[in-house]
Structures are given as C-alpha cells and as structure tokens.
C-alpha positions in Angstrom: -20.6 10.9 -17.4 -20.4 9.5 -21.1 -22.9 12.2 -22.7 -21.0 14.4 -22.9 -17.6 12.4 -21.6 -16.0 14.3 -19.3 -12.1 13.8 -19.3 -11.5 15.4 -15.7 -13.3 15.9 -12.8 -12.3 18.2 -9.6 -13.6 18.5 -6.2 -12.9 21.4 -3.8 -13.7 20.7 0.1 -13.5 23.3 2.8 -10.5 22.4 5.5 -9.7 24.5 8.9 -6.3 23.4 9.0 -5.3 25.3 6.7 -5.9 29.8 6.2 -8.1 31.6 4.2 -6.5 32.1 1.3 -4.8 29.2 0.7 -4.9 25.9 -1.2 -3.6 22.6 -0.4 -2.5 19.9 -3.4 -1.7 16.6 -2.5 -0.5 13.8 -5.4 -1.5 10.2 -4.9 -3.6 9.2 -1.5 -5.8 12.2 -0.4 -8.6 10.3 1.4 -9.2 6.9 2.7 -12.0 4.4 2.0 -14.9 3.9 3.9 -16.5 0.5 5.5 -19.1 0.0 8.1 -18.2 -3.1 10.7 -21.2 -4.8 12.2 -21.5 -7.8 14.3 -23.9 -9.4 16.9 -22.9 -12.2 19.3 -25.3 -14.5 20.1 -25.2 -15.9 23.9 -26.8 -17.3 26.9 -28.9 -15.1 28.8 -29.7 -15.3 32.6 -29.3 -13.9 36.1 -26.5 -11.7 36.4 -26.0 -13.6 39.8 -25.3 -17.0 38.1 -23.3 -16.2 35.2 -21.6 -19.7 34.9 -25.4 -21.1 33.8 -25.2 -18.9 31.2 -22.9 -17.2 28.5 -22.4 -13.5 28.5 -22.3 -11.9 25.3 -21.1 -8.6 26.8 -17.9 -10.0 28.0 -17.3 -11.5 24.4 -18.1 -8.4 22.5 -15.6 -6.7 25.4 -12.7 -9.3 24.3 -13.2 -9.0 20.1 -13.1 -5.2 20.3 -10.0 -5.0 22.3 -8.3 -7.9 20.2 -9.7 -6.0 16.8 -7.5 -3.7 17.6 -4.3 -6.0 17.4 -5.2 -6.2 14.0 -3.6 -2.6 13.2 -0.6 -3.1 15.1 0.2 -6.9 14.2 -1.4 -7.8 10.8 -0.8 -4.7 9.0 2.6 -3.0 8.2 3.8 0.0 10.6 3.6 2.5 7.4 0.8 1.4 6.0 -2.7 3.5 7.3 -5.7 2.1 8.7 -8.3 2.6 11.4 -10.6 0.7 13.1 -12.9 2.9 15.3 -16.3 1.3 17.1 -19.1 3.8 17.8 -21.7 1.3 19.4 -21.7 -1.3 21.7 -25.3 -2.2 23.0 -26.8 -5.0 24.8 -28.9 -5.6 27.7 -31.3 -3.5 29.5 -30.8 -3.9 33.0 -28.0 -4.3 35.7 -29.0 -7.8 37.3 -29.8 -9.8 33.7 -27.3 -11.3 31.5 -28.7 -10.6 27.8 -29.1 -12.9 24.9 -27.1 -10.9 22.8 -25.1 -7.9 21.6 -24.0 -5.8 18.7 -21.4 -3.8 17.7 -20.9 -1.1 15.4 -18.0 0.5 13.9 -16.1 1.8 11.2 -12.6 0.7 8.9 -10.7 2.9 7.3 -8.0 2.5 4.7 -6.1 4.0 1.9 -5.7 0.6 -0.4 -7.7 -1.7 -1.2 -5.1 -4.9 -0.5 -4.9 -3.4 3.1 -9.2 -3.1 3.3 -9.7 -6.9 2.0 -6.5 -8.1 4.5 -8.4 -6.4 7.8 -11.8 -8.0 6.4 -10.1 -11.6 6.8 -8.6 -11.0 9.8 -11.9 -9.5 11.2 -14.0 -12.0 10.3 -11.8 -14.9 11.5 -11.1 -13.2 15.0 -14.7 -12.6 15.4 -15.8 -16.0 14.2 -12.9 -18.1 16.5 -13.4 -15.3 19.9 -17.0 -16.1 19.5 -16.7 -20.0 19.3 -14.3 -20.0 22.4 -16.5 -18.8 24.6 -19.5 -20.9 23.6 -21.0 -18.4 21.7 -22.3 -17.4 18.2 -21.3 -15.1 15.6 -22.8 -12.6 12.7 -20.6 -10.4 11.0 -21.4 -7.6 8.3 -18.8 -5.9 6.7 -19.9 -3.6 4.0 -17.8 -1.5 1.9 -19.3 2.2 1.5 -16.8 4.0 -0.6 -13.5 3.4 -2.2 -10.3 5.8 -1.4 -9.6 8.9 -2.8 -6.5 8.9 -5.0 -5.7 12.2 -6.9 -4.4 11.9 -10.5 -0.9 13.5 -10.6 -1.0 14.8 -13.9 -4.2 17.3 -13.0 -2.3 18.4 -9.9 1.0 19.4 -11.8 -1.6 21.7 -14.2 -3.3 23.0 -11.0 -0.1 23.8 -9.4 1.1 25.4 -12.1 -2.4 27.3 -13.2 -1.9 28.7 -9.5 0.1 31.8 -10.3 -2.2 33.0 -12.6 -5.3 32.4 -10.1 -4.1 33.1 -6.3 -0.2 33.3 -6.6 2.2 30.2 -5.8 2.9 31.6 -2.6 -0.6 30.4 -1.7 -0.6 26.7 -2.4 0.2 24.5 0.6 1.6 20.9 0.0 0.0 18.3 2.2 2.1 16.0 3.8 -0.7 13.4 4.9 -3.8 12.1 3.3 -6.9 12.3 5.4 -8.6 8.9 7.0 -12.2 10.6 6.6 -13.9 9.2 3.3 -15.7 10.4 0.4 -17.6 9.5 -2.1 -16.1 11.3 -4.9 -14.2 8.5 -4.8 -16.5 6.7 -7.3 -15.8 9.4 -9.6 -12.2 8.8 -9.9 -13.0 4.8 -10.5 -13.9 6.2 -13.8 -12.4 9.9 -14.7 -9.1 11.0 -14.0 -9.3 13.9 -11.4 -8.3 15.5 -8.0 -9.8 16.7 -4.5 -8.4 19.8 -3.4 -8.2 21.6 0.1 -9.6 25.2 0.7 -8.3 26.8 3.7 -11.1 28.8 6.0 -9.3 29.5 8.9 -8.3 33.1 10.3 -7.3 34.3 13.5 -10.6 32.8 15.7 -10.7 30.0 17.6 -14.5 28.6 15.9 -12.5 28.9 12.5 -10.0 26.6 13.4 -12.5 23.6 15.2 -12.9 20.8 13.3 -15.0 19.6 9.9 -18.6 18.7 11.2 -18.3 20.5 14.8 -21.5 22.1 15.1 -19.5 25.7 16.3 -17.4 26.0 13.4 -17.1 29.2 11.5 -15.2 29.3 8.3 -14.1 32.4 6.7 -16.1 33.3 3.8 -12.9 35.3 2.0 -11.9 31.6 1.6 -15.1 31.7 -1.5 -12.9 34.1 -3.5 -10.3 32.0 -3.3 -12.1 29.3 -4.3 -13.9 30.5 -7.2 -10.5 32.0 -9.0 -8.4 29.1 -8.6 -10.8 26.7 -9.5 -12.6 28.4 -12.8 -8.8 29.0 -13.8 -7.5 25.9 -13.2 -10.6 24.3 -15.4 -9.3 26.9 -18.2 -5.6 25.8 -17.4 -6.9 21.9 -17.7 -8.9 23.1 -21.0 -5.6 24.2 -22.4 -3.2 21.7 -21.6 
C-alpha cells in the first residue's frame, strides 16, 4: 500500500435490503469486528447412571453458555452493540456415558474495541470461576479475527455529493444501523482513510430479497450498472477533491 501510497481506499458489497438501483452511505460504524470464542471443560467422566462419582462437563458447558449471555445484558451498556452467538457444542458419544470433556464454539461481535476487550474479561473470568465451581477445569481461546469497520466521513460527504453526477441523489439511501457481520477490509482502514458502501440487488422476487450467504439468493444484475457508475465517478470525484 506504500508503492504507490494510496490515500483512499473504497469497498462496494452487494446488500438485499436494499433495491436495484440504489446505494446506501453510512458515516462512522458500518460493520462490527470479528472474534472466534473457544473453550473446552475438562471433567469427570463415567456412567451416566452414577453421575455424583463423576463431573459432567455437559452440564457445565450448559450453565457458561446461558450465563455468557448475561454478559450482553448486564456488563455492557443498553446502546452499546454486541453479540455473542455459539455455533457448537459437542461432547460425548453416547446416551448412557458421562464424557471427559466438552467444547464450545462461538462467535463475538462488536463495534469498538473498549467494548471487544471488556466481554474478553468478563468471558474469561465467568468461564474460569463456573468451571472451578463445579469441580471442573477450564481452557479458553479467544482470538480476534478482524477489527470493525468504521467509514471515514470525509470520503462519504464526496461520495454523496459525486452521486448526482453518477446515479442521481434520489438513489442514495442513508443507513440507519451498522451491520454486526464482519470484514476484513477492516485492516485496510487501520491504515488508509476509506469507506464500505452498500449496493442494493433486490427487485420484486422473493430469492432477491433472502439473505447474504443463503444458497437461493438471486441478486439483480441491473444493480452492476449501478455499481460501476457510481463508483468509477466517485474515484474521479475523490481524485478531484
């Protein structure tokens, strides 16, 4: 990025939620960060029929991800955003056996980083304490993937403004919300000043307007016109300014 330096950088992703046609701008937070949670509780395995002679991980993994969740309503503010979303629980590999152990996967997302390092504490500490309670053992992993998305204000005022030349003012959308999916164009913007913008694919159809990633989705390809003309025209706009 140094040879030649670049001064600004854009990014255009599709987005359903809004029509074909259309662009949204958004100042400030546009994405959140990215973390991947991981932790494995070490137990007592035995007969499921004698579960006092033993210590059942399942049960402990059962209370941490129910109390993690706490941690969004209690240790972080009401307007301040963040998720905490598990996607695997595993242990065990029968009905009648009490495993050794079991692990849990999941994902945190935020849009600062004060708010990211605060959950990290109290995740590790809730873990770490539920664990010991119940006579059992912790690991925790908690590894940051990608930083959040925060668009450069400047570059949007030039793009709003470089959208009557390109697609006509009528067509830019103003985003109320950022999104708690990540990206890592974040890195990016650690460096260059820049923005990710919104490109609206839906029409009338029902597959246009599924979600990103569903496997059924359809965008509308008159959305790639759009695309092209606001974006080489806002890089002429940005060129100028």
């Amino acid at each position: 990025m140094d040879k030649p330096k670049v001064d600004y950088i854009l990014a255009l992703h599709t987005w359903p939620e809004l029509p074909a046609g259309t662009i949204g701008l958004k100042k400030g937070s546009m994405m959140a960060s990215s973390t991947n949670l991981y932790f494995k509780i070490t137990g007592k395995g035995g007969h499921a029929a004698h579960p006092h002679r033993g210590i059942d991980p399942i049960v402990v993994s059962s209370y941490i991800v129910t109390a993690i969740q706490s941690i969004i309503s209690r240790n972080i503010g009401p307007l301040d955003s963040a998720v905490i979303s598990f996607g695997k629980l595993q242990a065990g590999t029968t009905s009648n056996i009490i495993p050794d152990y079991a692990i849990a996967e999941g994902t945190v997302r935020t849009l600062r980083p004060d708010v990211n390092k605060k959950i990290e504490e109290r995740i590790r500490d809730l873990i770490k304490l539920q664990a010991e309670s119940f006579g059992a053992k912790a690991e925790v992993k908690y590894e940051n993937i990608s930083p959040p998305v925060i668009n450069d204000p400047y570059i949007i005022d030039v793009l709003e403004r470089s959208s009557f030349d390109s697609i006509g003012h009528e067509n830019i959308r103003w985003l109320d919300n950022p999104s708690m999916g990540s990206e890592d164009f974040a890195f990016y913007l650690e460096k260059i000043p820049g923005v990710l913008i919104r490109l609206g694919t839906h029409n009338d159809t029902e597959e246009s307007k599924l979600p990103l990633h569903n496997s059924k989705i359809i965008f509308d390809e008159r959305s790639i016109e759009t695309g092209v003309n606001f974006m080489t025209n806002a890089i002429f706009s940005l060129l100028n300014s």
